[in-house]
C-alpha positions, 0 to 999 in steps of 0.5 A: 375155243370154238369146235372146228367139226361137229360130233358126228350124227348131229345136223345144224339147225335148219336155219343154217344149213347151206347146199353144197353150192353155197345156197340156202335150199329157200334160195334156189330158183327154179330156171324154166317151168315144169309143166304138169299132169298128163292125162291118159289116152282114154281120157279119164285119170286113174290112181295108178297115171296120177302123179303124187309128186313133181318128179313122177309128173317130170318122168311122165313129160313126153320125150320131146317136151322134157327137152323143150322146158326143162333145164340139162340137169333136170334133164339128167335127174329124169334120166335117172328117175326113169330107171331108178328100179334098176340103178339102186339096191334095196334097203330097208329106208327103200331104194339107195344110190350112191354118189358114186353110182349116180356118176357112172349112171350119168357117165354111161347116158351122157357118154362123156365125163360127168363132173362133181357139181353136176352130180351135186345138182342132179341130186338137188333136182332130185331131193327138190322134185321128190318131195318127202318120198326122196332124202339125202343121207351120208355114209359112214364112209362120208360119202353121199346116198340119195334115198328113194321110198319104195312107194315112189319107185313102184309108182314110177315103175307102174307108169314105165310098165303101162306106157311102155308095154310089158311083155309077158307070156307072148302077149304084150300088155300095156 
């Protein structure tokens, strides 16, 4: 007799496993183009401006140009990557979101109620987009969690800190 439910902690073999929305992960299409690299006001790219993956390159995409060239749900992820520092709690993998979290966080940007498959997709943007710096992982509860690397969140938040200024002991930085 065939087994309904696998054993937990066991994953199919790459070549079966299949999105939430039935698509197989070499079967998404990315629907408008993300535009790369931005370079600095001075001029010149620095360690700390260079993006190491799509994501930081779409959280660096000036205001009007993310509206222009990127999808509603890309748009969402963005809106979630920019403050992921304050959106997720630590753990030892990194930064950790739940699901659940994610929905509120969307609800509260987009004043209205966000649905399930919305939030599937903004998850996807967000594994697709951070490479291997961001990961999906279950619960034991079974709910989804989405895993950020430190090494992402920090270079996230130094972009944030160096375009938006930093305000420290009067004086403003950045």
């Amino acid at each position: 007799m065939r087994r309904r439910f696998r054993k937990r902690g066991t994953n199919p073999p790459k070549s079966e496993r299949k999105s939430r929305n039935g698509f197989t992960p070499s079967k998404r299409v990315r629907r408008k183009p993300i535009l790369t690299g931005r370079t600095p006001p001075d001029g010149e790219q620095t360690a700390l401006h260079k993006p190491e993956t799509p994501l930081e390159e779409v959280v660096q995409l000036p205001e009007h140009l993310a509206e222009e060239n990127l999808s509603a749900n890309q748009q969402r992820a963005r809106f979630v990557a920019r403050d992921i520092h304050e959106y997720a709690r630590s753990v030892p993998a990194g930064r950790v979101i739940k699901s659940s979290e994610l929905r509120r966080v969307l609800t509260a940007g987009e004043e209205s109620s966000v649905h399930t498959e919305t939030v599937s997709r903004v998850i996807g943007f967000l594994t697709d987009l951070g490479k291997d710096d961001v990961k999906i992982r279950e619960t034991q509860a079974g709910e989804r969690v989405v895993v950020f690397t430190e090494e992402i969140v920090k270079r996230i938040v130094a972009f944030h800190n160096a375009n938006h200024g930093v305000v420290s002991e009067g004086k403003v930085s950045g």
